[in-house]
C-alpha positions as CSV (number, residue, x, y, z in Angstrom):
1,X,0.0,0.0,0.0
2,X,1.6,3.5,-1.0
3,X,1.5,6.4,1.6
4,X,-1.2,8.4,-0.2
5,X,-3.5,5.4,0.0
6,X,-2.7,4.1,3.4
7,X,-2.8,7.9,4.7
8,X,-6.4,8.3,2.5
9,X,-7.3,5.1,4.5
10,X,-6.4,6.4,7.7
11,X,-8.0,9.8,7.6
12,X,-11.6,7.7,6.1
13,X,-11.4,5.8,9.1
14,X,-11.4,9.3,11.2
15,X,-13.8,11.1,9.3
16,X,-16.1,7.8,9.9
17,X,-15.6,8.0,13.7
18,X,-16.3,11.5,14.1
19,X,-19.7,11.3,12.1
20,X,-20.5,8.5,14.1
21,X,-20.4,11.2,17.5
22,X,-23.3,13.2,18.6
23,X,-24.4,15.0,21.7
24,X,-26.4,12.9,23.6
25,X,-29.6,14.7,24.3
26,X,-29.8,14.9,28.3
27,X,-26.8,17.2,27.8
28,X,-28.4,19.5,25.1
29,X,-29.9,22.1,27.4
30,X,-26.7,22.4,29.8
31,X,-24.6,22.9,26.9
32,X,-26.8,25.5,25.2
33,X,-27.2,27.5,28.7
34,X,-23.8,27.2,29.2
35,X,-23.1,28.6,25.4
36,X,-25.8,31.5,26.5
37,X,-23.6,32.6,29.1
38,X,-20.6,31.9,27.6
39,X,-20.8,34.5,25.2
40,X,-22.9,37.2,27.3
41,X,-19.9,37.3,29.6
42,X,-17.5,37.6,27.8
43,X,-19.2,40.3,25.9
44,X,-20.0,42.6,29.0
45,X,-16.1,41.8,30.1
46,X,-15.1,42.9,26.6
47,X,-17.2,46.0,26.7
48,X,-17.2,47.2,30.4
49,X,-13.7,46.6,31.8
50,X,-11.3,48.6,30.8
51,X,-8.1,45.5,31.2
52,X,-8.3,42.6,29.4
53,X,-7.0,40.5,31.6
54,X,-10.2,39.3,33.4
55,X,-11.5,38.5,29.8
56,X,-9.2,36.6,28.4
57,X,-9.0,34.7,31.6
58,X,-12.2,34.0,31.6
59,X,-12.7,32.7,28.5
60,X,-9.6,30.6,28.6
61,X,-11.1,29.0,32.1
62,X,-14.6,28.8,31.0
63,X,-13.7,27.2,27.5
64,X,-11.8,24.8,28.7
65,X,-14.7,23.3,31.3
66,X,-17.1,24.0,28.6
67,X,-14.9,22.0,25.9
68,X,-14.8,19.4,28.9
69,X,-19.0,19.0,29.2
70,X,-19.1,18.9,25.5
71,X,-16.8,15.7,25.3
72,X,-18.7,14.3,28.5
73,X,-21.9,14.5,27.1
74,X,-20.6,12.6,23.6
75,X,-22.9,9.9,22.1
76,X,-21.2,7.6,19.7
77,X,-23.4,5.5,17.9
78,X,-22.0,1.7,18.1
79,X,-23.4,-1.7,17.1
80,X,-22.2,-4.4,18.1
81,X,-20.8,-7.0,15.0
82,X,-21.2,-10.6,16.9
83,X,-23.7,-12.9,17.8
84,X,-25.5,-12.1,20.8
85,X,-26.6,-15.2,22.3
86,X,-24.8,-15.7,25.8
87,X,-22.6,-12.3,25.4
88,X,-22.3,-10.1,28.2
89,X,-21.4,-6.6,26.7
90,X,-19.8,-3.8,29.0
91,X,-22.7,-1.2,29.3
92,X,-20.3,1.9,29.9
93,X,-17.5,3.4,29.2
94,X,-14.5,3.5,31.9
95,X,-12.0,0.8,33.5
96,X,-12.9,-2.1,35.6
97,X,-12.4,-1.5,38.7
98,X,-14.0,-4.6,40.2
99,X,-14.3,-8.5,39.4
100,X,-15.0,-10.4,42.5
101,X,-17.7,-12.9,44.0
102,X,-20.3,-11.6,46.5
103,X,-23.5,-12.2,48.0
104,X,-26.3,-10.7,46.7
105,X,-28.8,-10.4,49.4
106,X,-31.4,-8.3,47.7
107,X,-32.6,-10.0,44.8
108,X,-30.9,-13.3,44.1
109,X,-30.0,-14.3,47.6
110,X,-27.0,-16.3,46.6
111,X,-23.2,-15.9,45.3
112,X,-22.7,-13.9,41.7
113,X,-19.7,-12.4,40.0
114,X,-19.7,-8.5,40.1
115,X,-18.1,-6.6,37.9
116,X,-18.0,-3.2,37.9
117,X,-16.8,-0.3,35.4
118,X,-16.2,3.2,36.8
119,X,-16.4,6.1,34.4
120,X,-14.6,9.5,35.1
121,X,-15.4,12.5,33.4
122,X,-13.7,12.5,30.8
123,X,-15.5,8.8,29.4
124,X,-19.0,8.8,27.4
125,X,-21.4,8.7,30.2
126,X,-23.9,6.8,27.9
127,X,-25.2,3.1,29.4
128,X,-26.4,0.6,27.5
129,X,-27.9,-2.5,27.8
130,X,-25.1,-5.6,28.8
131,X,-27.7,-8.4,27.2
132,X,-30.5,-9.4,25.0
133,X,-34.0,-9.8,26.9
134,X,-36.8,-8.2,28.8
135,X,-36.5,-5.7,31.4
136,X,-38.3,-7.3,34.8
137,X,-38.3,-4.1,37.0
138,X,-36.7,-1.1,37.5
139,X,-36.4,0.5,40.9
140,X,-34.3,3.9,42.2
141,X,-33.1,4.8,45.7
142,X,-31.7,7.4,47.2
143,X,-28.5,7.4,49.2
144,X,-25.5,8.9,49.7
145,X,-23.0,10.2,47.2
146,X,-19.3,8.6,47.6
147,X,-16.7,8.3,45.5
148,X,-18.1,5.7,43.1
149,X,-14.8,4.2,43.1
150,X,-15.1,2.8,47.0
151,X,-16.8,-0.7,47.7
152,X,-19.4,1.0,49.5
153,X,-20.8,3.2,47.0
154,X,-22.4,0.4,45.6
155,X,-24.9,-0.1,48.5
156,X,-24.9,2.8,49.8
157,X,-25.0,6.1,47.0
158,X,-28.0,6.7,45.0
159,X,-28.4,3.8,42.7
160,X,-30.9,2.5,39.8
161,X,-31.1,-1.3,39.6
162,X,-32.5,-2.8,36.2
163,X,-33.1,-6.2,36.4
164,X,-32.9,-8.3,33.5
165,X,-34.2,-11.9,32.1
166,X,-31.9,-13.2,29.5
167,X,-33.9,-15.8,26.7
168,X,-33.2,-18.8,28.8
169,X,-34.5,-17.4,32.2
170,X,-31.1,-16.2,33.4
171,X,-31.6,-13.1,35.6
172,X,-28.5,-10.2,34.9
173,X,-28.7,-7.0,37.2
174,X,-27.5,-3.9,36.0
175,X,-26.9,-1.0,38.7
176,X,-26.5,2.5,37.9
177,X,-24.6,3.9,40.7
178,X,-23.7,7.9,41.4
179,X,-21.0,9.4,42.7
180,X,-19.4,12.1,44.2
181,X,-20.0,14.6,41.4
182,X,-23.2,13.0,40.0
183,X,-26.0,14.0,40.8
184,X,-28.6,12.7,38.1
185,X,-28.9,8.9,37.1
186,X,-31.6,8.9,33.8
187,X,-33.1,5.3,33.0
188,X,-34.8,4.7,29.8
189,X,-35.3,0.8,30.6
190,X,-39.0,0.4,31.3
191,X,-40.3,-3.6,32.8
192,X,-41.5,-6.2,30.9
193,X,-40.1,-4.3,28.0
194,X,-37.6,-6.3,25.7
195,X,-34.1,-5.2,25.1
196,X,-31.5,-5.6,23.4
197,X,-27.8,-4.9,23.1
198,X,-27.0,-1.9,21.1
199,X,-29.8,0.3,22.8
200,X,-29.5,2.6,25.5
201,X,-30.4,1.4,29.4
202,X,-29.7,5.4,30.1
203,X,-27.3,8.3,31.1
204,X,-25.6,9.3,34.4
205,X,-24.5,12.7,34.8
206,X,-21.3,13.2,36.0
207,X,-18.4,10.5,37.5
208,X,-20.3,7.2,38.3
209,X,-20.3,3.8,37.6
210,X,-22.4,0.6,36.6
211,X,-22.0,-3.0,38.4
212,X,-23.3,-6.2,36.7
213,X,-24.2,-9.1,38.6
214,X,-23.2,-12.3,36.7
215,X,-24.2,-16.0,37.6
216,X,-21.1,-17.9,39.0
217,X,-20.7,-20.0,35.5
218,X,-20.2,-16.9,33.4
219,X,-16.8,-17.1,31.7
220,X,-15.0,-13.5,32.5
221,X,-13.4,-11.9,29.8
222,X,-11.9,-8.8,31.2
223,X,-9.3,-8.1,34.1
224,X,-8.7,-5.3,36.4
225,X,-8.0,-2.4,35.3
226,X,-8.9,-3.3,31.7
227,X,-10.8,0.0,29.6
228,X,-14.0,-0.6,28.3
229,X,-15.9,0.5,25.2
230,X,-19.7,0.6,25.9
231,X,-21.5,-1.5,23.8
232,X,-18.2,-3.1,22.6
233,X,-16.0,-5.1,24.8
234,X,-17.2,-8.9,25.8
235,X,-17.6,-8.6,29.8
236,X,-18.7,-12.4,29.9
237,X,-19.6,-14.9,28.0
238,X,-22.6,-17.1,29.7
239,X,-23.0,-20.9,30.1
């Protein structure tokens, strides 16, 4: 392959990601706000005070937190290419921060694998649905808001848990779990409504995580520490 090509190759392949980017929509009113204000401040610095100093300093500080929200609130739009049956697919963005067997006294009420992902602020904040099947329920609750890294944030921050029943009866909960900074979790997932990977579960605002709750058999395909791509990398594979 000559240069020209292989560079004509490589820039396609960038031009295609990029298109594939949007804002995702819970962030299209913050952004526009923050745009609003943005500019009206700067303006009145501009026009009322006399040194530039506090202009230019503003707008340097304020771009750079704006160009910040603007990259937080990116939706990529992704498909997964495999064969669904059995695959467990990471349902955020971030780094996996824990894989470890626990007892799940809530709903199951016996040993599963949890695997968490934590997502800082600089990783799409999308979430998306780990499996194929129907939503069973949804349920909020309030709580405290720790760093979602901590073991304890899990139980006790604000947390959204989606429970969901794979083809062959297997039960996968999803947990949406806040953390120090965020303050909003959004879920679309609705019970006894089917989904599928490739949709969106929902959006948290802000650093946060998401935990799955594997059976014991699954076969993990991640390690710690490992970044994910939503929608993308294989989590598990189930038996």
């Amino acid at each position: 392959m000559s240069p020209i090509t292989d560079f004509k190759t490589t820039m396609g392949k960038k031009i295609k990601k990029i298109k594939n980017v949007r804002l995702h929509h819970e962030g299209i009113g913050l952004l526009t706000y923050g745009l609003t204000a943005f500019i009206a401040i700067s303006l009145l610095l501009w026009w009322y005070v006399d040194t530039k100093i506090p202009f230019w300093g503003f707008v340097t500080v304020f771009g750079i937190i704006y160009l910040i929200a603007v990259n937080f609130f990116r939706c990529p739009k992704r498909y997964f290419e495999e064969d669904t049956e059995n695959i467990v697919v990471a349902p955020a963005d971030g780094k996996i921060v824990v894989i470890e067997e626990v007892f799940e006294d809530k709903y199951f009420h016996d040993k599963r694998i949890m695997v968490s992902i934590f997502m800082s602020l600089f990783n799409v904040h999308a979430n998306w649905f780990p499996v194929d099947g129907k939503v069973k329920f949804v349920k909020h609750f309030n709580g405290n808001y720790f760093k979602a890294w901590l073991p304890k944030a899990s139980e006790e921050n604000e947390h959204a848990d989606v429970m969901i029943e794979t083809p062959d009866g297997t039960g996968i909960l999803c947990r949406q779990v806040a953390g120090a900074v965020a303050r909003r979790i959004v879920t679309y997932a609705k019970p006894e409504e089917d989904c599928y990977i490739d949709e969106h579960l929902g959006f948290i605002k802000f650093g946060s995580r998401v935990d799955l709750y594997l059976p014991l058999d699954t076969e993990i395909c991640v390690k710690m520490g490992q970044a994910t791509t939503g929608d993308k990398t294989v989590i598990g594979k189930l038996k």
